[in-house]
C-alpha positions in Angstrom: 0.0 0.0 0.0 1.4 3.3 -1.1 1.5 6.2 1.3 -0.1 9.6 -0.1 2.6 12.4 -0.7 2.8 15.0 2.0 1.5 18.3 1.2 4.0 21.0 0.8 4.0 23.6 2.7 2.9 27.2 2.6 3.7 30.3 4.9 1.1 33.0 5.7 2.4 36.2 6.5 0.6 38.5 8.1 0.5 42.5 7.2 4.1 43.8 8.3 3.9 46.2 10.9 6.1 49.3 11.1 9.1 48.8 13.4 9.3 51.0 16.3 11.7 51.3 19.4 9.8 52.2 21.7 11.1 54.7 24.8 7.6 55.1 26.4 5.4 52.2 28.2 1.9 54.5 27.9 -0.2 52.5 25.2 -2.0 54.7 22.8 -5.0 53.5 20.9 -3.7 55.0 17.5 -1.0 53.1 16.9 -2.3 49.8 16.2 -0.1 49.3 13.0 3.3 49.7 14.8 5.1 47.0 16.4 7.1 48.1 19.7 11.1 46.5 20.1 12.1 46.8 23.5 16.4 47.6 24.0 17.7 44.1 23.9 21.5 43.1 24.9 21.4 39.7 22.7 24.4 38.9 20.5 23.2 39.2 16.2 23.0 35.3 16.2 20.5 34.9 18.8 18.8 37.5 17.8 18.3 36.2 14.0 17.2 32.6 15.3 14.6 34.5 18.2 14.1 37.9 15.8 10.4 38.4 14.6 11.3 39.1 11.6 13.9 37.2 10.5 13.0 34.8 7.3 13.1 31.1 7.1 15.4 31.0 4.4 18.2 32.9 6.4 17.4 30.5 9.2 17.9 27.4 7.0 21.4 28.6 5.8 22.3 29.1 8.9 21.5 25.8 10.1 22.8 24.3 6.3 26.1 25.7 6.9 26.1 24.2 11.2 25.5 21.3 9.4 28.5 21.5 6.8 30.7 22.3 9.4 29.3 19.1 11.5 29.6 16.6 8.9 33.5 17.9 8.5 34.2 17.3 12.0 32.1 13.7 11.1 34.8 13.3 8.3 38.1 14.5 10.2 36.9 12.2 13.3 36.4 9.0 10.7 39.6 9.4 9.2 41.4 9.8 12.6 39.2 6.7 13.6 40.7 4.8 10.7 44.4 5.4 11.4 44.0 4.1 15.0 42.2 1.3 13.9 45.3 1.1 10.8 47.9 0.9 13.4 45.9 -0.7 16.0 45.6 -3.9 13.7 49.3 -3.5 12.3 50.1 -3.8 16.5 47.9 -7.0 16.7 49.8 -8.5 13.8 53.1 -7.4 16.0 51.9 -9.1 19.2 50.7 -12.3 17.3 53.8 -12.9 16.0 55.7 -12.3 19.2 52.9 -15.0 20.6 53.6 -17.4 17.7 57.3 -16.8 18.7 56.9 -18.2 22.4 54.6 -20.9 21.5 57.8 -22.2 19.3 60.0 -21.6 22.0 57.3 -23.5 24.5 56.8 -26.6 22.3 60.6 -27.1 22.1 60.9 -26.8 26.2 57.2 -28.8 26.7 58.9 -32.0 26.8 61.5 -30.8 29.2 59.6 -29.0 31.4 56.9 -32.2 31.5 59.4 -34.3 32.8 60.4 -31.8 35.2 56.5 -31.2 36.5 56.1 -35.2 37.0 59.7 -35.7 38.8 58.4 -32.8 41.1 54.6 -34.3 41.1 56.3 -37.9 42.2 58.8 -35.8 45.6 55.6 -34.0 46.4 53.5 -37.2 46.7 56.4 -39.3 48.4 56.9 -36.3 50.5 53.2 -36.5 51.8 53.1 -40.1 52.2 56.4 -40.1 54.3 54.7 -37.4 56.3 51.6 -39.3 56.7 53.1 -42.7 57.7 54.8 -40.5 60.6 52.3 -39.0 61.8 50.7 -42.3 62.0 53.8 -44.0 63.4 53.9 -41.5 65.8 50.3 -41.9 66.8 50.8 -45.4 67.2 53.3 -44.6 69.2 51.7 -42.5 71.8 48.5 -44.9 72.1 50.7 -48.0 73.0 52.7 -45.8 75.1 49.5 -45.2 76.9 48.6 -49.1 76.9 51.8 -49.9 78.1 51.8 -47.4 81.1 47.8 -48.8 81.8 48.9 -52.3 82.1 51.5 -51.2 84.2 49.8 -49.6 86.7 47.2 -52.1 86.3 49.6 -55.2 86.4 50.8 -53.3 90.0 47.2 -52.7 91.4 46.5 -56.4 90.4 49.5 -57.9 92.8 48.1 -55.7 95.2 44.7 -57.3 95.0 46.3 -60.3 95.0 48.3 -60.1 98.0 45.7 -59.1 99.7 43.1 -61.3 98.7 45.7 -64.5 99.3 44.4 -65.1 102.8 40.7 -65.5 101.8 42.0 -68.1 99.2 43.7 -69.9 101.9 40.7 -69.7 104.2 38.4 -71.2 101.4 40.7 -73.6 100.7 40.3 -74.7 104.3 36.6 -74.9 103.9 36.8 -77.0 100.7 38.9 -79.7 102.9 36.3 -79.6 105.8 33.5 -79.9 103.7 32.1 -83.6 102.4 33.3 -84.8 99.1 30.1 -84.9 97.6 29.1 -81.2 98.6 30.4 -79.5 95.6 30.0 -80.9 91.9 33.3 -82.3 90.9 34.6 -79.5 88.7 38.5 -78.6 88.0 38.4 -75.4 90.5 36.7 -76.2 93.9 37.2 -72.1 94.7 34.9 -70.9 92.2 32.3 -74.1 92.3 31.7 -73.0 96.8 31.9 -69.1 95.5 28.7 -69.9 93.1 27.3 -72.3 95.4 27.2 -69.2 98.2 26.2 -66.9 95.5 23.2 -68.9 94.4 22.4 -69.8 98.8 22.7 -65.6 99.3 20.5 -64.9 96.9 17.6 -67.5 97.4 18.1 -66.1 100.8 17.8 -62.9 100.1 15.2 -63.8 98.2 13.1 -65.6 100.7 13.5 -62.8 103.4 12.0 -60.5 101.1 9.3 -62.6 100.5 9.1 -63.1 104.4 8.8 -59.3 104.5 6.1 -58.9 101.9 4.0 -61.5 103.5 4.0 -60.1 106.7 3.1 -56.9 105.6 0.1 -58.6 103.8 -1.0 -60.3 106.7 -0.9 -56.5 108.8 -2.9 -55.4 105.9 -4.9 -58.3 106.3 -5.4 -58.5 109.9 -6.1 -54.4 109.6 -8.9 -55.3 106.5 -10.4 -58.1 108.7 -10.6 -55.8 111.7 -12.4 -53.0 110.1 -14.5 -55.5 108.0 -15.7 -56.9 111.8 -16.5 -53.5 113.1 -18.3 -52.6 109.6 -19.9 -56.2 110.0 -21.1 -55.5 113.3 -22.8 -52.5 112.7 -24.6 -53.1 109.7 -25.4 -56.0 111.9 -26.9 -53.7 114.2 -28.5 -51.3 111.5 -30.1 -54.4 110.2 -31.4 -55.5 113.1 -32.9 -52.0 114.6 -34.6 -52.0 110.8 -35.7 -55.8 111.1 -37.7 -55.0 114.2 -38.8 -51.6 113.3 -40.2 -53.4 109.9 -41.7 -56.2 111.9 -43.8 -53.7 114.1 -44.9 -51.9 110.8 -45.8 -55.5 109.7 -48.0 -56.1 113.0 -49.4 -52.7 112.5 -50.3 -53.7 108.9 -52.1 -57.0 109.8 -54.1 -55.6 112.6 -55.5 -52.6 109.8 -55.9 -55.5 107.2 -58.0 -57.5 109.9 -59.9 -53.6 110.6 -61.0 -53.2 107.1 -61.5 -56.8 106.2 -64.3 -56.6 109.0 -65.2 -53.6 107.9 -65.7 -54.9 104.3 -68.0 -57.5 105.5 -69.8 -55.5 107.0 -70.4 -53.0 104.4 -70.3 -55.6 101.6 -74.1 -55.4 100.8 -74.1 -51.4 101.4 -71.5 -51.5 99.1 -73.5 -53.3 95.9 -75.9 -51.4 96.2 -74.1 -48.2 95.9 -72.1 -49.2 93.1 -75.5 -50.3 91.5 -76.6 -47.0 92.0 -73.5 -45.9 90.3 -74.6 -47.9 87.5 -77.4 -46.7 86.9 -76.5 -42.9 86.8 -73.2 -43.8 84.7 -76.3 -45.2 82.3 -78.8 -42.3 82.4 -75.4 -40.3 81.6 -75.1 -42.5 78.6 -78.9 -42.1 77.4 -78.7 -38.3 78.2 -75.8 -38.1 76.0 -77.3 -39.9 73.5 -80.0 -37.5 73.0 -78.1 -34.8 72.8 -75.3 -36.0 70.5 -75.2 -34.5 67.9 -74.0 -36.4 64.2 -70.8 -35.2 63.8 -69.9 -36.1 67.5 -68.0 -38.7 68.8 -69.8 -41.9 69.7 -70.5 -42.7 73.7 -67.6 -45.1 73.3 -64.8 -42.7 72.3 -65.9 -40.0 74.9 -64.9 -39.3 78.3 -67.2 -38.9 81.1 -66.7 -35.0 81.6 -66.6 -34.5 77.8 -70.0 -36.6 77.9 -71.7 -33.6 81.1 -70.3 -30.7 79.3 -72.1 -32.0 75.9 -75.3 -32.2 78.5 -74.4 -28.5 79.9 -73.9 -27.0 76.8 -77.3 -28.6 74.9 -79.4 -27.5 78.1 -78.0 -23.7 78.1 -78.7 -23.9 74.3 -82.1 -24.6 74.7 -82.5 -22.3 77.3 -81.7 -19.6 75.3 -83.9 -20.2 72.6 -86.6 -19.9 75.2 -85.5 -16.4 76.3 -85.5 -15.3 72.7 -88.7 -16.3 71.9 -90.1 -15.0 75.2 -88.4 -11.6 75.3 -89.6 -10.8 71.4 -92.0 -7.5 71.2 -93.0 -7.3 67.8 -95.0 -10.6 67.8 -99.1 -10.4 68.7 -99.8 -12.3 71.6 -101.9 -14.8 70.0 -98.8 -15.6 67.9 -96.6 -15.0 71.0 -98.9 -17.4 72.8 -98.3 -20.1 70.2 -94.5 -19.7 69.8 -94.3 -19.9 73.4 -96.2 -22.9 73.3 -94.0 -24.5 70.4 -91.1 -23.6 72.5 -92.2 -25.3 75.4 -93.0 -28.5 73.3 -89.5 -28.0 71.5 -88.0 -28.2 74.9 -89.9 -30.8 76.1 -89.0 -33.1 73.3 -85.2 -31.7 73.9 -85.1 -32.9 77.5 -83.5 -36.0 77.9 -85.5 -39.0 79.6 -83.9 -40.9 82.1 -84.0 -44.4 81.2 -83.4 -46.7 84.3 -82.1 -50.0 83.4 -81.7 -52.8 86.1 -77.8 -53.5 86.6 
C-alpha cells in the first residue's frame, strides 16, 4: 500500500507592521499598526534565530552551513578513527607474532619441562606419604605408650589385690577340705564351684527374706482389713437389726389394719353393691342423656370421656334455654302468635329434655 505524498508547505504572512523602538510604556490607541522593540542586549545570532522578523530562508542557511561544518568534523573524526584502527591492527599482527614466537620456543621446552613437572609431582607425593606414615607411626606410638603405662599400673594394682586377697583363698581352701566330698559338683576349681554355690544360697536367701517381708506386711494389711470389716460387719449388723424389728412392728401394724377393714368390708359388703348399683345406673342415664343430645358429627359414647360426655349435657341444656329467652323476650309478635310460639317452644324443649332411662344392673 502506497502512502499519499505530504503536502507541501505554505507560509502565511501576516501584514508587516512598522518597526518601532519604543522609549515610552503608555499605550495609545492610534498606533495599532506599529510593532514596539524593546532595547535588547542579545548577540546578532541569537537575535536572527529568536528575531520576529527574520526569514526562514536565512534560518535554514544558517543551520545548512552548522551542518556542513558538522559533517566535516564527522569526516576528520572517521579518518582519525581509521588510522587508529590502521595501526591498532598493524600492532595485533606485531603481538601475534611475538605470541607465535613463544609458542615455538614452549613446544621445544614442553617436553623438558613435562618431565620436570612429573619428577616434582612424584617428591611431592612421596613427600606427603612419608609425612603421613609418621604422623601415624607416631600416633601409634603415643596410644601403646599409653597401653603400656595402663597395664603397668594395672599389672601393679593387680599384685596388690592379690596379696591381699591370698588369705581368703587360703581360708576357702580350708573350707573346701572340711566340707564332704560330695558337697560341691566335681569341677576342676573347687574355689569358684563354693563361691557360686554361696552366690546362688545368698541370693535364694535374700530372696526368701523379702518374700518373708512382703507376707507379713500382707498379713498386717490383712489383719487391719479383717478388723475394720468386723466392726463394719457388726454395725450393719446392728443397723439391720434395729430395721428388722422396726419393719416387723410396721408388719403387725399392717395385719391388725388389714384384719380392721376386712371386718369392715364385710360389713359394708351389701351397702357397698348397692351403691355401686346405683352408680350404674346414673353412669347409664349419663349415657342415654348423651345420646340424645349428640349430635351427628360427635363422637360416639364409646370414644368420649365422662366429663366430655356432662359438658355436651351442659352445653345442649344452656342452648335450649336460650332459645326460650328469645322467643319469650320478642316485642314485635301479637300475643296470640306470641302465645303459640311460646307454646312450640315449650314442646321443643320438652322433646329436647332427655329421659332418664333406668335400666336394672
Amino acid at each position: 500500500m502506497k502512502m499519499a505524498a505530504p503536502a507541501p508547505y505554505k507560509l502565511d504572512f501576516d501584514n508587516q507592521k512598522r518597526n518601532v523602538f519604543v522609549t515610552q510604556l503608555n499605550e495609545r490607541d492610534d498606533e495599532d499598526d506599529v510593532t514596539a522593540f524593546p532595547v535588547v542586549k542579545e548577540s546578532g545570532d541569537k537575535l536572527i534565530e529568536t528575531g520576529i522578523n527574520t526569514l526562514q530562508k536565512t534560518l535554514l542557511l544558517k543551520k545548512e552551513v552548522e551542518v556542513d561544518k558538522v559533517n566535516a568534523q564527522l569526516e576528520a573524526k572517521r579518518y582519525e578513527f581509521k588510522q587508529r584502527m590502521e595501526t591498532c591492527a598493524y600492532r595485533q599482527i606485531q603481538v601475534q607474532k611475538k605470541q607465535q614466537q613463544m609458542k615455538d620456543r614452549v613446544s621445544k621446552f614442553e617436553k623438558f619441562i613435562q618431565e620436570n613437572e612429573a619428577k616434582r609431582r612424584r617428591a611431592i607425593q612421596k613427600f606427603q606419604q612419608e609425612v603421613k606414615l609418621r604422623e601415624q607411626k607416631a600416633l601409634e606410638f603415643s596410644s601403646l605408650d599409653d597401653q603400656l603405662h595402663h597395664y603397668k599400673s594395672r599389672h601393679r594394682l593387680l599384685e596388690a589385690k592379690l596379696k591381699a586377697y591370698r588369705l581368703y583363698e587360703e581360708y576357702l581352701q580350708s573350707v573346701i577340705e572340711a566340707m564332704p566330698e560330695d558337697y560341691l559338683p566335681s569341677t576342676e576349681d573347687k574355689v569358684k564351684g563354693l563361691m557360686m554355690r554361696y552366690r546362688t544360697l545368698s541370693e535364694s536367701n535374700k530372696s526368701l527374706v523379702e518374700n518373708l517381708d512382703t507376707m507379713s506386711d500382707e498379713l498386717e494389711y490383712c489383719k487391719k482389713s479383717l478388723d475394720v470389716m468386723k466392726q463394719e460387719h457388726q454395725k450393719n449388723k446392728l443397723s439391720e437389726t434395729s430395721c428388722l424389728s422396726s419393719l416387723q412392728e410396721k408388719q403387725e401394724g399392717m395385719l391388725d389394719v388389714n384384719e380392721q377393714l376386712e371386718q369392715t368390708f364385710q360389713m359394708n359388703k351389701g351397702e357397698m353393691r348397692t351403691k355401686r348399683t346405683e352408680v350404674g345406673i346414673i353412669f347409664m342415664a349419663i349415657n342415654n342423656i348423651y345420646e340424645k343430645c349428640r349430635k351427628s358429627t360427635d363422637p360416639s359414647t364409646d370414644k368420649t370421656d365422662w366429663d366430655d360426655k356432662l359438658n355436651k349435657i351442659r352445653d345442649h341444656l344452656k342452648e335450649r334455654e336460650g332459645v326460650v329467652k328469645i322467643v319469650q323476650n320478642t316485642p314485635s309478635i301479637s300475643s296470640g302468635s306470641a302465645s303459640i310460639h311460646q307454646s312450640r317452644a315449650r314442646q321443643s324443649l320438652k322433646d329436647s329434655k332427655p329421659v332418664l332411662k333406668v335400666t336394672p344392673a
